[in-house]
N, C-alpha and C positions, 0 to 999 in steps of 0.2 A: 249545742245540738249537732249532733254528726247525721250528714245529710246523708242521699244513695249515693250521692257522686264521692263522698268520702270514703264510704263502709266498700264499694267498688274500688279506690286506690288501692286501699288496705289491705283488700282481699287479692288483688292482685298482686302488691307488693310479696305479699305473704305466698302466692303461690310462686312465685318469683324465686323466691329466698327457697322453698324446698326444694324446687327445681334442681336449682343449683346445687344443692345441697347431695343429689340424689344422684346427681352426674357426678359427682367427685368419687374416682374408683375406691375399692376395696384396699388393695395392695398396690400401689404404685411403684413402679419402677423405672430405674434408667439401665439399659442396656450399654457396656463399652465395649467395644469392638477390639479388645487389646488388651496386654496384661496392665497390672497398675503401674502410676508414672508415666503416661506420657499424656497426649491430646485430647482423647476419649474420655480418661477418668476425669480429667479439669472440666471438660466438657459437663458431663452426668452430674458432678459435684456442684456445681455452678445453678443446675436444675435442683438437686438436692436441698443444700442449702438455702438459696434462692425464694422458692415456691413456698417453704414452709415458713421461715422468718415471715416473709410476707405477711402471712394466712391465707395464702391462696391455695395449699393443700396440709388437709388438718391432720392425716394420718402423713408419719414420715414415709420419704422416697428411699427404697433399697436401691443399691447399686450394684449389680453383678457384674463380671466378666465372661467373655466371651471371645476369648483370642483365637485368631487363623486370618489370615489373610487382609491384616489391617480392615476388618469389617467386614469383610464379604459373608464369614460361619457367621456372625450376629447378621447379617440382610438375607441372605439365603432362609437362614432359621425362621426369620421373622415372617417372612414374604410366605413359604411352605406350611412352615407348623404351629404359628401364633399371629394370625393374619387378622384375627378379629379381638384382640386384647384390646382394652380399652387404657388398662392401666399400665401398659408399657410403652414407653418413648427410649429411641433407641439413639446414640449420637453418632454424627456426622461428621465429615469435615471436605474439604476442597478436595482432600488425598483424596476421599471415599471417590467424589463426584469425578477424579482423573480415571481412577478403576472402575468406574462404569465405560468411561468413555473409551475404553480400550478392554471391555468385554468379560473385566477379570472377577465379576461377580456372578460369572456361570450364564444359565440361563435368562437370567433377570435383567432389565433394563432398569433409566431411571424415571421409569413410569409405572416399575409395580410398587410403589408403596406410596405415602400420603407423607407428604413433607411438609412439619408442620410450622417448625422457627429457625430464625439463625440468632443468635442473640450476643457473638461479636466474632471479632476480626485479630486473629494473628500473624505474624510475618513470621517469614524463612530466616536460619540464622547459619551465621556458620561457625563453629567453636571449635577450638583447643583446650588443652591444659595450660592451666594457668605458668607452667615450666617450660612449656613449650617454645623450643630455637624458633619456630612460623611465630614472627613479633611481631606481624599486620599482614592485610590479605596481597600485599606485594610480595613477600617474602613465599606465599603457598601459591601466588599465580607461578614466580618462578621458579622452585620446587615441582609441579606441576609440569612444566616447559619442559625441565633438566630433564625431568624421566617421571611421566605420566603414571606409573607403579611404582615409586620408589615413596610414595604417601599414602599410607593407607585410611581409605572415609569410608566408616561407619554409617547407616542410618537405618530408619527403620521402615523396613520393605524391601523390595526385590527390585531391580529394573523395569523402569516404567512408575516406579511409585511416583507419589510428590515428593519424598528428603532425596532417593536417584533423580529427580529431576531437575531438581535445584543444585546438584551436585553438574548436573550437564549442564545444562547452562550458565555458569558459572565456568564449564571449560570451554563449553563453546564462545565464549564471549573474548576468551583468550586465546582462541585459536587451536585451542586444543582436540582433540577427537575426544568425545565421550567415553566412546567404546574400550579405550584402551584406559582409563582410570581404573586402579584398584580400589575394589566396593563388595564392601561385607554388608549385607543384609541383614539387618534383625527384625523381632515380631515386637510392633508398639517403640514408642518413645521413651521408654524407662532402660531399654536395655542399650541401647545404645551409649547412654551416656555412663551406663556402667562402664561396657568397655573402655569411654576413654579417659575412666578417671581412674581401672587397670592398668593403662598402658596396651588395651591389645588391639588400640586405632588411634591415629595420631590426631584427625578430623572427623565432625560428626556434623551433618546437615540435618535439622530440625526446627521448630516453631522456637519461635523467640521464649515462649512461653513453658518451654520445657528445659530450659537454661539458666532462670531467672536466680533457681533456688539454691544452685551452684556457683552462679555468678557471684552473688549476694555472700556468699561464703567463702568465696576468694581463690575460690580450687578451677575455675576456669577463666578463660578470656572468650569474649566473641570477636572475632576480624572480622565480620559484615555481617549485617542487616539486610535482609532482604525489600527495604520498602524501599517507596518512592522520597521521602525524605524521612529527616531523624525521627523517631519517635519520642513525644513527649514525655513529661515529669521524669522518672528515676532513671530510666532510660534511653535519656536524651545525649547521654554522654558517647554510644555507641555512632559509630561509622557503619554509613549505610557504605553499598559495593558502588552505587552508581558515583558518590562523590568522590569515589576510589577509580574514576574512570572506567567501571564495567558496572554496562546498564540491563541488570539483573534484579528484576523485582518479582517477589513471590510471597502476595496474599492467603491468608486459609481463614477459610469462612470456617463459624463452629454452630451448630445447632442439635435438631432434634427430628425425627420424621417418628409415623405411627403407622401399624399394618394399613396393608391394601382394604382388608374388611371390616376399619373401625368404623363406626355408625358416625351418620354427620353430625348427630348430636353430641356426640360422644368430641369429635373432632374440633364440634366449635367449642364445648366447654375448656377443652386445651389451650387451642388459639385466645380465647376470651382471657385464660390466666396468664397466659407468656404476653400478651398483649399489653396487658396490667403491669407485670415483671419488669418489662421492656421502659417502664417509666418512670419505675420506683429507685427514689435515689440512694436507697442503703445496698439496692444490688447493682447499683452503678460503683458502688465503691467497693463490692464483693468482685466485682470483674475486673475494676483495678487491680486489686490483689493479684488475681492472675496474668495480669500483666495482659490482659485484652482490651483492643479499641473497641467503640460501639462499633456494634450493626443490629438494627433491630429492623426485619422483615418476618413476618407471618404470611400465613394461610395461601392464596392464589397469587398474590405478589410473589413469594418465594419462591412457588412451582415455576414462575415465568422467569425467576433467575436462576434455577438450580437450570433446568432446561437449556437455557440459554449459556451457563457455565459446562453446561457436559460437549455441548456444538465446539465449544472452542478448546476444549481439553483437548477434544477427539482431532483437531487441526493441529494443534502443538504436538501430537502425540505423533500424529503423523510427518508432522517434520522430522521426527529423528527414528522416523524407522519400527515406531512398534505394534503400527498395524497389520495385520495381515492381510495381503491381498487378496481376494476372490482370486 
């Protein structure tokens, strides 16, 4: 005999289960901030793949691009002209969070939009051609020393990015001036390492994660690691910089944020699935692939680290000069 207190679960279950069902947007999507091949599409991909395998979004996720200013035209866009989509999540990364912290996404701070996941963790790396005379990152500190222009690094962005930044502190750590390094800026992590597998940059400063699929293929070397120690499994064989005596670490968080105007419902039902994502072990082995460590922070916890990551970007930033005074 089904009692009221059962026919009441049921019903509630059951309203439950629509709910859910009713927040799951129409067309989902992930927005890259950059052309394909570098941070952003692994980023989106990750959400793509990820969510669906799951079942935790039943219609699949498009991925578009949105190249200009390592993510500012995709945050600007979003923040201005698509501020209440429900079913756009846009990706992020540390770079993004440095380019706020030194104003390069225009009018916007990193308080206009809704930051919703991080869901791991990449390091800085620094690579050659697998042919390349630079046979350990001793050989490119003194290369560097001889004549500060006489080695040309690639990466992708402009001075002030996060790959120019890890390019600086890596001279500054050696006593070198930043400013006088030769540095070719590209748009996104995909072009960069075309050039250096052209010949038309000898070095490229980028996420460990955007090297992996050329390493593996024999056409490149890394001389350092941007972490505080080796990185585990396949990649454990790399030299970080600090066991190379320069102590140069440079983390990149990777996630997701949604417009300023998405409804909170709308918001939790996000959080509630990356939540979910964040635990499930076939996409613990899907981030492997990419060559990412965990990080898994949501909702209000994340706003109090992305917050707290822009305060100290905007302090680094200002050590070497790229603020502008009042």
């Amino acid at each position: 005999m089904i009692t009221f207190t059962t026919r009441l679960a049921l019903a509630t279950t059951g309203l439950l289960l629509c709910t859910q069902l009713m927040a799951e947007p129409k067309r989902p999507e992930c927005i890259a901030g950059a052309k394909p091949g570098g941070g952003f599409d692994i980023t989106c991909k990750l959400a793509q793949g990820g969510l669906h395998e799951a079942g935790l979004l039943e219609a699949p996720m498009r991925v578009t691009y949105m190249p200009g200013g390592i993510g500012a035209v995709a945050y600007n866009a979003v923040v201005a002209q698509r501020a209440n989509e429900p079913g756009t999540i846009t990706a992020w990364s540390s770079g993004s969070l440095l380019n706020l912290a030194q104003g390069k996404f225009g009018r916007y701070d990193e308080k206009a939009v809704r930051w919703l996941a991080a869901i791991g963790t990449d390091y800085g790396a620094v690579t050659v051609r697998e042919d390349s005379p630079l046979k350990d990152f001793d050989d490119l500190i003194e290369a560097l020393r001889n004549d500060p222009t006489g080695t040309v690094i690639g990466a992708g962005g402009t001075v002030g990015s996060q790959d120019w930044m890890q390019a600086a502190m890596v001279a500054r750590s050696a006593g070198i001036d930043p400013r006088k390094l030769r540095y070719v800026a590209f748009e996104g992590g995909g072009e960069p390492m075309t050039a250096l597998l052209g010949g038309h940059v000898q070095v490229i400063t980028s996420g460990i994660g955007e090297a992996t699929a050329q390493l593996e293929a024999g056409k490149v070397r890394v001389l350092a690691v941007l972490s505080q120690e080796r990185l585990p499994g396949k990649l454990g064989n790399l030299p970080t910089a600090r066991e190379q005596g320069f102590d140069v670490t440079w983390p990149i968080a990777r996630g997701y944020y949604l417009g300023p105007e998405v409804s909170d419902e709308d918001y939790a039902w996000w959080k509630e699935q990356f939540d979910t994502l964040l635990e499930d072990e076939d996409f613990a082995q899907m981030r492997d692939h990419y060559d990412l460590l965990p990080l898994a922070i949501t909702g209000e916890e994340l706003q109090a680290y992305v917050f707290r990551q822009v305060d100290q970007y905007r302090a680094l930033a200002d050590e070497f000069g790229l603020l502008q005074k009042p």
